[in-house]
N, C-alpha and C positions, 0 to 999 in steps of 0.2 A: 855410260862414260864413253867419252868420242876417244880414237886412237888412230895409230897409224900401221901398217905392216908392208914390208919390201918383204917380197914372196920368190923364191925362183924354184921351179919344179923342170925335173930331169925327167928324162925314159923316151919315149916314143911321143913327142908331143909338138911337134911340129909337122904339116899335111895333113893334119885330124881335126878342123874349126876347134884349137883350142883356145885362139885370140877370142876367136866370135863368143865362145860358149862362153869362156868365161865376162867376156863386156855383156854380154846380157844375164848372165848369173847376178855381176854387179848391179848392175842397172837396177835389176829387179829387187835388191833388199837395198837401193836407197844409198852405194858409197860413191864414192867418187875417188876419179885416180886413170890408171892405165894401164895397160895391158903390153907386152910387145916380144917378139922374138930377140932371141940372142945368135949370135954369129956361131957360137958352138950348139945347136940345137936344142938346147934349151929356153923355158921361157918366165917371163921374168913382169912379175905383178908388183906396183905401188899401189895402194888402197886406204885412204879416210872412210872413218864414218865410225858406226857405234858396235864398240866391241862385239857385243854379239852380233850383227852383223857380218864383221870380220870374221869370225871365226864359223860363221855359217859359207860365206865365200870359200874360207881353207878347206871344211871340209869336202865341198865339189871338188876344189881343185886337186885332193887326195885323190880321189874317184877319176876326176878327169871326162871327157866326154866319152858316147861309146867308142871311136874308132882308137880312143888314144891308150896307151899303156904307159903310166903314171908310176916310177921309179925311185923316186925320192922327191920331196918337199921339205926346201929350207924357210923357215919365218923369222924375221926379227922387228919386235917392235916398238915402236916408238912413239914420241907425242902426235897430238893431235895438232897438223900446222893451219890447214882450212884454205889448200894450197890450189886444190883442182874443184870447178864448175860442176864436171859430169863425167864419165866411166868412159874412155876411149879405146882405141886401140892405136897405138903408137908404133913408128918407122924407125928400122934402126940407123 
């Protein structure tokens, strides 16, 4: 089943390739979507593709990569729109 998830994760995760790790986490199982920082240091994931999938992404993003120290993780998700190409990393 295809779905959607708007992701934002807190803690130490900006200066730690958390954009990069996580578009090649994506990439690698297949969604599609973006990645990008937020102005309050936080960062801030849209992702299609197939549920598990998703929820294989969230869990990295729990973990986070090694430099980074991962705080909280909010998910909320939603239909499948079929809105993004391929996994990027986005400018705020």
């Amino acid at each position: 089943m295809k779905a959607r998830s708007h992701i934002v994760v807190s803690g130490r995760v900006q200066g730690v390739f958390f954009r990069d790790h996580t578009r090649r986490w994506a990439a690698s199982l297949g969604l599609t979507g973006w990645v990008k920082n937020l102005r309050d240091g936080r960062v801030e994931v849209l992702a299609e593709g197939e549920k598990e999938d998703l929820e294989a992404l969230l869990a990295k993003l729990k973990q986070g990569p090694p430099a980074a120290t991962v705080e909280n993780v909010t998910v909320a998700w939603d239909d499948f729109r079929d809105e993004f190409r391929d996994f990027r990393i986005a400018w705020v």
